[in-house]
C-alpha positions in Angstrom: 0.0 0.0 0.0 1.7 3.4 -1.2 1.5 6.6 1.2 -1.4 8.1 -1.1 -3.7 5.6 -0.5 -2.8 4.3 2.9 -5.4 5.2 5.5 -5.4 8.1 7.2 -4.6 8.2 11.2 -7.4 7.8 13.1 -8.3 10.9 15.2 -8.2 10.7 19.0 -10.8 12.5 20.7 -9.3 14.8 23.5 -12.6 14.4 25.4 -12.6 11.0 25.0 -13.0 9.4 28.7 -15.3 12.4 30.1 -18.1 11.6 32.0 -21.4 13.8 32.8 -22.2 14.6 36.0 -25.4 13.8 37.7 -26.0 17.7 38.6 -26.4 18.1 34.4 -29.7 17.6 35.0 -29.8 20.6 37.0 -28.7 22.6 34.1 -30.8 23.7 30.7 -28.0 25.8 28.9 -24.7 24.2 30.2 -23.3 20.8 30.0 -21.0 19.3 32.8 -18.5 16.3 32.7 -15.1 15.1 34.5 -12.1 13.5 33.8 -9.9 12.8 36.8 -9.7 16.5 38.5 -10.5 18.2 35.2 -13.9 19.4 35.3 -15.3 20.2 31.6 -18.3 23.2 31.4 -19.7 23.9 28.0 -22.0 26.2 27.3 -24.8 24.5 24.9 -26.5 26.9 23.1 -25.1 26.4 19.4 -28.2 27.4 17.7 -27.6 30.8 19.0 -24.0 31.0 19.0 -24.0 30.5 22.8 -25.2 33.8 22.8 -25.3 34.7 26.9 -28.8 35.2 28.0 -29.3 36.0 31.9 -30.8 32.5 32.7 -27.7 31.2 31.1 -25.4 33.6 33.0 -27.4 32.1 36.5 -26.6 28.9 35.1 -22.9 29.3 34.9 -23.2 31.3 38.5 -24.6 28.7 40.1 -22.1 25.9 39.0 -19.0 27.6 39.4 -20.3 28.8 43.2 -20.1 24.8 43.5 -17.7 23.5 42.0 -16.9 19.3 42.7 -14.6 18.8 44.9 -12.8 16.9 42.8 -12.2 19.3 40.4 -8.6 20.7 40.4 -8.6 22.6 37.4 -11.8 24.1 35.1 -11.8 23.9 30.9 -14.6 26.2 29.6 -15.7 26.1 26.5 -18.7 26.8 24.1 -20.7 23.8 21.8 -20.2 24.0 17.9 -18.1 26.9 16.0 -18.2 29.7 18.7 -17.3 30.1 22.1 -19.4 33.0 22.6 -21.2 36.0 20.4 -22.0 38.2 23.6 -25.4 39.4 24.9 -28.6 37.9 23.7 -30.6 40.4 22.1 -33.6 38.5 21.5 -33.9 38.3 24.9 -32.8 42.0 25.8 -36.0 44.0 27.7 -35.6 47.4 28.1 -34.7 48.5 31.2 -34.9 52.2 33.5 -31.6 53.1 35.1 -31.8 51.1 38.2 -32.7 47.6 36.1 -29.9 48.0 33.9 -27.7 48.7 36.9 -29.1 45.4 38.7 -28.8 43.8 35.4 -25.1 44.6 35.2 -24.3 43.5 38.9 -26.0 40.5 38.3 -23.3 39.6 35.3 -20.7 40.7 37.8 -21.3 38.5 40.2 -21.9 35.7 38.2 -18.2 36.5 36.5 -17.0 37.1 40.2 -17.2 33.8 40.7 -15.8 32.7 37.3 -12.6 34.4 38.4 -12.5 33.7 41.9 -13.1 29.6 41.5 -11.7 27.5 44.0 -9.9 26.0 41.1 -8.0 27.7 37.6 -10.4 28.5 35.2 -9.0 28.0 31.0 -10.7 28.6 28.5 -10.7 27.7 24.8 -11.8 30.4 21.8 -13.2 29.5 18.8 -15.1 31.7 16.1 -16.8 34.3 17.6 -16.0 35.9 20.8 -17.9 38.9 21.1 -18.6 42.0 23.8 -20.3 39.7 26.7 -18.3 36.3 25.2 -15.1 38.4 25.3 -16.0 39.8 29.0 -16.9 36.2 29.7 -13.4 34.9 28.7 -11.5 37.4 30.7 -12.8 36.2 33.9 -11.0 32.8 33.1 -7.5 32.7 34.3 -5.8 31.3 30.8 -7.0 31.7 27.1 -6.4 29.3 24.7 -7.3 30.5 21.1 -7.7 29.0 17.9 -7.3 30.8 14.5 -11.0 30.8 14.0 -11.5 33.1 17.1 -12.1 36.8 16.4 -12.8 39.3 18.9 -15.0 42.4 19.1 -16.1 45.2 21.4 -19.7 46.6 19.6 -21.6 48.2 22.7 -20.9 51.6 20.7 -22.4 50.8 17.8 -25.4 49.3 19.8 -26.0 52.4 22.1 -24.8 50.1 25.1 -21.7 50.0 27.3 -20.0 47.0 28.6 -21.6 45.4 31.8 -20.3 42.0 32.5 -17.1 43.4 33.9 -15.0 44.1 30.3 -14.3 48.0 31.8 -11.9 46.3 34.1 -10.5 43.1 33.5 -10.5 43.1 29.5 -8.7 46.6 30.4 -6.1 45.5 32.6 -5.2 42.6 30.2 -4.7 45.1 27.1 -5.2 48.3 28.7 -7.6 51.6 27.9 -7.1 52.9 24.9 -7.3 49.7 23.1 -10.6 48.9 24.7 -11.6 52.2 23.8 -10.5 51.6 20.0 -12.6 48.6 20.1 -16.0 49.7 21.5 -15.5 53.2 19.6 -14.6 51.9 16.3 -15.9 48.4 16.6 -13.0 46.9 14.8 -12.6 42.8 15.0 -9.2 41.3 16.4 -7.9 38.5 14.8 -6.5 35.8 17.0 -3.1 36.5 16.0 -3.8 39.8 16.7 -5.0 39.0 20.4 -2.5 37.0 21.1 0.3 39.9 20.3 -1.3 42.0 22.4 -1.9 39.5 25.4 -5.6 39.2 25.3 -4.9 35.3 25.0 -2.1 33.4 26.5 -1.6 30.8 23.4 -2.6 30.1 19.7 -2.8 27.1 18.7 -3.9 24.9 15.3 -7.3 25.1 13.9 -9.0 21.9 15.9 -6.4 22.2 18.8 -8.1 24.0 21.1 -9.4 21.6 23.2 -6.5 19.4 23.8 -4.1 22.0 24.5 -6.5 23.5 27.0 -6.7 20.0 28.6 -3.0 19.6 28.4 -2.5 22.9 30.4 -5.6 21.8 32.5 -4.2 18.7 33.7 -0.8 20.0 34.4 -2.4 22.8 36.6 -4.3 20.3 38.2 -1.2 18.5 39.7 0.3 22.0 41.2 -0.3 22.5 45.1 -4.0 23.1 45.7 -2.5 26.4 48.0 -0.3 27.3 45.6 -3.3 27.3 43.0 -5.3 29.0 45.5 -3.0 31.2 45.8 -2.7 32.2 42.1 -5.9 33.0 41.6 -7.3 34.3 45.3 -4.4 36.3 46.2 -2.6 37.7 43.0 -5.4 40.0 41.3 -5.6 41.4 44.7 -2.3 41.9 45.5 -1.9 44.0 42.1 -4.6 46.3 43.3 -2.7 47.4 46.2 0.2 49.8 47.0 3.5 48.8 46.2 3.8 48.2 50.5 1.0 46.5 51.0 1.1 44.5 48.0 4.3 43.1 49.2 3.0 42.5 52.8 0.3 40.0 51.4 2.8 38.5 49.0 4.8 37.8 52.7 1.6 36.4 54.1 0.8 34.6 50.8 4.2 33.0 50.6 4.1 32.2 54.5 0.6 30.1 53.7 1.5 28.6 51.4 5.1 27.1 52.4 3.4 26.0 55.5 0.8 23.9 53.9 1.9 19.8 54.3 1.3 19.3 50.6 3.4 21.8 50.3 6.2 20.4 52.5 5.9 16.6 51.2 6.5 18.3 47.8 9.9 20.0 49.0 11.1 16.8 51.0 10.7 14.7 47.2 12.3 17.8 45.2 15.0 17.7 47.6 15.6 14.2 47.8 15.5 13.7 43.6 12.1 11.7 44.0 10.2 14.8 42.0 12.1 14.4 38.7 14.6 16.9 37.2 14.8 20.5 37.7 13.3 23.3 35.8 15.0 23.1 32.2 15.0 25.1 28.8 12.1 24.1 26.8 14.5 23.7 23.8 17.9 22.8 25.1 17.3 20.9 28.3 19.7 23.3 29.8 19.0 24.2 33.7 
């Protein structure tokens, strides 16, 4: 058999081994599985590009307010093409002042919990990622994008303004004045784009999304559970303090999290060679 005609390899799927959990039956607009102590949330609405409406925004709330226990690390991703094409319009009421502020808080603190999980949050970017998607995806702690995913800010265009938290944390990942670019101009960013500018934390393959995410997931999962904790309790606090106190709960932080007995165990292995090599060059094994 030549190399033209010779079967192709079959392709693994990364999800392969999942299994729901019961609480899915809890849940219209979100489907939940695990893998070890990598917990898998999708957001299932394809037919409308898993565009957010506010009973799927409770939806996500509630599950990432409990979390398994199991569940070391968090892959969040959307069903078919998109991850995520913002605000549902369809289901959009008008509101006075004081609804569309209780409207907006509720996002927050449905996000709020996104980024404070108990465990680190990744997720994966395909095809549309759009004002409320792209809010969405900066409450996760990593951002793993394929070159489908394109990114856009068009509250200005719509007579709206963010409200699901994109002022501040899609604004401290790129800063002001490209946010401002965005929403004023509505101009789409490519995923290469986003990913020069830090708005994601990798590219990868068309396709390759998931398994990446799950590759990073899993390591992530194995880290300290303080450590973790640590990472993604105490740093986005620490940066909004003064240079002082920032470094005073850094000292605490640290102080926590040597004294933890996971912690310790994994010190006593390092030190006697029973945790593998040291830290190495990705490229030349050098130390």
């Amino acid at each position: 058999m030549t190399a033209s005609n010779a079967p192709a390899p079959e392709q693994t799927d990364p999800l392969a081994g999942f299994e729901p959990l019961p609480e899915n039956d809890q849940y219209a607009q979100i489907n939940l599985s695990i893998r070890g102590a990598v917990l898998h949330v999708q957001i299932a609405r394809a037919g409308k590009r898993n565009a957010l409406s506010d009973s799927l925004v409770l939806e996500l709330e509630r599950c990432f307010r409990s979390l398994p226990s199991a569940a070391r690390a968090v892959l969040l991703s959307g069903e078919g093409p998109h991850f995520c094409a913002g605000l549902d319009l369809s289901e959009m009421s008008e509101h006075d002042a004081a609804g569309g502020v209780r409207h907006s808080r509720m996002w927050h603190e449905a996000f709020r919990h996104i980024q404070f999980s108990p465990a680190p949050v990744i997720a994966v970017l395909r095809g549309a990622v759009i004002g409320g998607g792209l809010e969405l995806a900066s409450s996760a702690h990593l951002r793993v994008a394929e070159p489908s995913a394109f990114f856009a800010l068009p509250e200005g265009s719509r007579g709206l303004f963010l409200g699901g938290g994109g002022s501040v944390r899609i604004a401290r990942l790129i800063g002001v004045p490209r946010v401002a670019d965005m929403m004023l101009t509505g101009r789409t960013m490519t995923a290469e784009q986003a990913e020069r500018i830090a708005l994601v934390n990798y590219l990868v393959g068309e396709g390759e999304g998931i398994a990446h995410a799950l590759s990073l997931a899993e390591r992530v999962s194995k880290n300290a559970p303080m450590s973790n904790y640590a990472i993604v309790q105490a740093l986005p606090r620490i940066v909004e303090q003064g240079p002082e106190e920032g470094l005073f709960t850094e000292s605490l932080m640290a102080a926590i999290a040597q004294a933890d007995e996971e912690a310790k165990a994994r010190m006593r292995d390092f030190l006697s060679g029973k945790a593998g090599t040291k830290v190495r060059h990705a490229n030349t094994g050098d130390a």
